[in-house]
N, C-alpha and C positions, 0 to 999 in steps of 0.2 A: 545187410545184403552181402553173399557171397562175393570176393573177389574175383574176377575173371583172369585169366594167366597174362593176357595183356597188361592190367593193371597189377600184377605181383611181378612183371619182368618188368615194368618201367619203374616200379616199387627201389629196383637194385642199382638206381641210377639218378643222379641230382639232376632233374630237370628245371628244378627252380632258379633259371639262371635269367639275370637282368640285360636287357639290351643296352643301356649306359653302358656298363662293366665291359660287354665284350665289344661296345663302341672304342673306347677307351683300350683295351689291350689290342685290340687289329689296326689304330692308328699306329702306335709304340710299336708294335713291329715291322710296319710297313715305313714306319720312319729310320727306323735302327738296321731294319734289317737286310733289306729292296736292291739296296745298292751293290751288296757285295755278291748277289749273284747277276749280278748285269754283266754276263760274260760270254764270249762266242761259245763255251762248250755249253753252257745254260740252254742259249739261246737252240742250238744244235738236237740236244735231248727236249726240246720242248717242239720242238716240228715233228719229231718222230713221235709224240705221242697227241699229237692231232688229230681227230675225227672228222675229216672233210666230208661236209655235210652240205646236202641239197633235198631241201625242203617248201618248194615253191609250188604254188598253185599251177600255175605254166610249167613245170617238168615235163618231159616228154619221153621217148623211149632213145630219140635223136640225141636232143641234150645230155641224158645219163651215160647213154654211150662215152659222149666226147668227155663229159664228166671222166667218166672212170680210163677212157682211156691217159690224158693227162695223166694220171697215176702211171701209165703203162710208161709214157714215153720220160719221166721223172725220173728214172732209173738208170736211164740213160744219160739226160744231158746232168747230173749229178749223184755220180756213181759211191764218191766220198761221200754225199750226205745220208742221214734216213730218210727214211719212204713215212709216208704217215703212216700214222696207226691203224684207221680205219675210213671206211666209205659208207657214211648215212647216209641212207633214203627210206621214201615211202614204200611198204610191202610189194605191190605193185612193180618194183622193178628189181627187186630182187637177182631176180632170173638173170637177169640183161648186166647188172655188178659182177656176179658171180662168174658166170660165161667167157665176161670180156676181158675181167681181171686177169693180170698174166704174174703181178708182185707177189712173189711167195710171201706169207707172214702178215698182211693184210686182210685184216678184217671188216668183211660185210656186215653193219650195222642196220635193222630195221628200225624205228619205231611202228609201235603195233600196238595192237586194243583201244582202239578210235584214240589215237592222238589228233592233236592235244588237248582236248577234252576229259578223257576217257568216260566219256558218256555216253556208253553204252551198255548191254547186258553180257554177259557174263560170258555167255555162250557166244556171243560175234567175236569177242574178243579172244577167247580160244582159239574160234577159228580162224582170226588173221594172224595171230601168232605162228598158227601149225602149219599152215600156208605160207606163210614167211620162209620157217624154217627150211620145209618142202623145197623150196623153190632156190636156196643157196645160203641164207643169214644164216652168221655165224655166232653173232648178237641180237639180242633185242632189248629196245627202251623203250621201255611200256611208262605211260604216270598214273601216280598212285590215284585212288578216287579223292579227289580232295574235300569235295562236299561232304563224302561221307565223315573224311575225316575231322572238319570243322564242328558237324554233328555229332560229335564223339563215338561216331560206329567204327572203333580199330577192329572189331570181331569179321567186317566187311573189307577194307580197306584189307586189312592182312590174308585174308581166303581169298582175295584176288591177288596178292602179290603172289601167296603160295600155288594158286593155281597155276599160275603162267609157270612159273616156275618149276614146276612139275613136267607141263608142256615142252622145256626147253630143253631139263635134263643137264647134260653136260653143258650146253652152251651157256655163256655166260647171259645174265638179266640185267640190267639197268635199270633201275627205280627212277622215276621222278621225282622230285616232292614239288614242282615248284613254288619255291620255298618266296617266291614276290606277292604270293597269294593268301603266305600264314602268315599272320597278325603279329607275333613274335618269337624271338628265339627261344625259349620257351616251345612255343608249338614245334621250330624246327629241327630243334633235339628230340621231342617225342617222336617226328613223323621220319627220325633219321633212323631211329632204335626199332621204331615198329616195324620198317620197311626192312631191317638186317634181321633181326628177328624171323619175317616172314619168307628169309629165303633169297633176299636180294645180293647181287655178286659186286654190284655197283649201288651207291648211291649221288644221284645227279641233281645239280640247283634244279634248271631249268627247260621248256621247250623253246625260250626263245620265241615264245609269241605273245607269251603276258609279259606288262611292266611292271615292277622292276622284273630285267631276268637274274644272271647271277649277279653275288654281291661278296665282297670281302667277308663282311661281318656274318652272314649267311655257311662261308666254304670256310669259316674257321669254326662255328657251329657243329656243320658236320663233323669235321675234321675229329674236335674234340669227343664227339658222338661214337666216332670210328676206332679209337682211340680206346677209348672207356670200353667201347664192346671188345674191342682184339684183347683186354687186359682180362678181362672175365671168362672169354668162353673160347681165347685162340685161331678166333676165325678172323682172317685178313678180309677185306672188304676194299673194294676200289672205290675210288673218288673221281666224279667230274662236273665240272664247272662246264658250264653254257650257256649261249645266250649272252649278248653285252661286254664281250671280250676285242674288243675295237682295237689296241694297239698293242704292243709290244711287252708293255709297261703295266699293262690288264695279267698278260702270260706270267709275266713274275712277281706279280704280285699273288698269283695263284699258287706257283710253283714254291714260294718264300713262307706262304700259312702252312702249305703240306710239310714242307720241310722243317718249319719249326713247331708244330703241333704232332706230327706224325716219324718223323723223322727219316732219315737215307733212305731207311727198306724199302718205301712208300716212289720213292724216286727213280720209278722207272715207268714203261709205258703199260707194265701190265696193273699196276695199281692208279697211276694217272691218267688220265684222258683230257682232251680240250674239246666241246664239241662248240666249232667252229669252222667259216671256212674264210673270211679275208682275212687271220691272222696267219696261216698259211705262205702269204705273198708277202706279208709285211718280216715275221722272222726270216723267210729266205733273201728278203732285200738287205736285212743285216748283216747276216749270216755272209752274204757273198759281197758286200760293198758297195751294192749299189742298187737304185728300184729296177724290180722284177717283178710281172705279170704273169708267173705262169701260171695258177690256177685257174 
């Protein structure tokens, strides 16, 4: 049987990799290596490239507001520091992010195409994308079809990454894989490659609503995926970890894989992202010397 160009583009790449092995190398560098960015300017660039995300069944048009305002008033009572990177929400509030946002350089974030499922047809998810965008996102983070992909349908899996993505145009796409859901690394270097392949500007662990969400051995996976693609075809690819990023200690441990798999170029907020929002409070209560509630 004919090869499909999915499997002749995955053909150019060792996916045959052991989860031992990359157990075993993301301990060693998280033991060797963690410490030596444990530092105010670390800590400093890793706020500014946070995704303050709200994602709640209770959101309201009220809440998003005061949501995004917090952003507004940031800027004021710490003028030294950075602004996050971006404002995740539900399509649905789009409009109300966009509107009230006043921080230049701050990007509006949707997910979109029935998160976090993506179980849906083809055509809804078109339409909440177009709508998204319509209405202010500047981003979207869409997840990949998983099922399909477990079924070995990438011919599907990738005509929906490429469509959104057509849909988006300039603005930047976020792929999901979540990667808590594949069986091994192994599957989450294939579903990192299909998803760059098909057009993705980002690759992301997780929605944060299955367990596991992200994982060390998962964002060095990628990382090496991202890596292997930039080397073959040129194209820079961002990375973000979500989901399960609970302390300080999670951020640089993220910040520590990119950097030692991907290197400096990768270290800033246009190729990193955290999509997160208590780690938000907890880098600024470092950052500034003491606990802080602002988000």
């Amino acid at each position: 049987m004919k090869e499909n160009k999915y499997e002749l583009m995955l053909a150019e790449y060792d996916t045959n990799i052991k989860d031992e092995e990359v157990k075993r190398t993301v301990a060693r560098i998280i033991e060797d290596k963690v410490a030596e960015n444990d530092t105010l300017e670390v800590k400093k660039f890793l706020m500014g490239s946070v995704e303050l995300t709200t994602l709640k069944t209770t959101d309201s048009d009220e809440s998003v507001l005061k949501f995004t305002e917090r952003v507004n008033e940031f800027e004021d009572a710490y003028p030294d520091l950075p602004h996050v990177a971006t404002i995740c929400v539900y399509p649905c509030f789009a409009q109300i992010v966009s509107q009230s946002l006043e921080v230049e350089g701050v990007e509006v974030a949707c997910v979109s195409g029935s998160f976090p499922s993506s179980q849906a047809l083809i055509e809804v998810k078109v339409a909440e994308t177009a709508l998204a965008l319509k209405d202010g996102a500047t981003e979207i983070d869409m997840v990949m079809s998983v099922g399909k992909f477990l079924s070995g349908d990438y011919e599907t899996v990738c005509d929906e990454i490429s469509e959104l993505k057509a849909v988006c145009g300039e603005k930047k796409l976020k792929v999901i894989l979540e990667t808590g859901l594949l069986p091994s690394c192994a599957d989450i270097k294939t579903a990192s490659l299909l998803a760059m392949y098909a057009g993705a500007d980002y690759i992301k662990t997780s929605t944060g609503k299955e367990n596991p969400a992200a994982t060390p051995e998962a964002a060095y996976v990628m990382c090496q995926a991202i890596k292997e693609y930039y080397d073959k075809t040129g194209i820079r690819i961002g990375f973000k970890p979500a989901g399960g990023l609970n302390t300080v200690h999670d951020a640089l441990v993220y910040y520590t894989i990119v950097k030692e798999v991907l290197g400096t170029e990768w270290l800033t907020n246009q190729y990193l992202r955290l999509g997160t929002s208590r780690l938000a409070n907890l880098l600024l209560s470092e950052v500034v010397g003491e606990e802080v509630k602002f988000f």
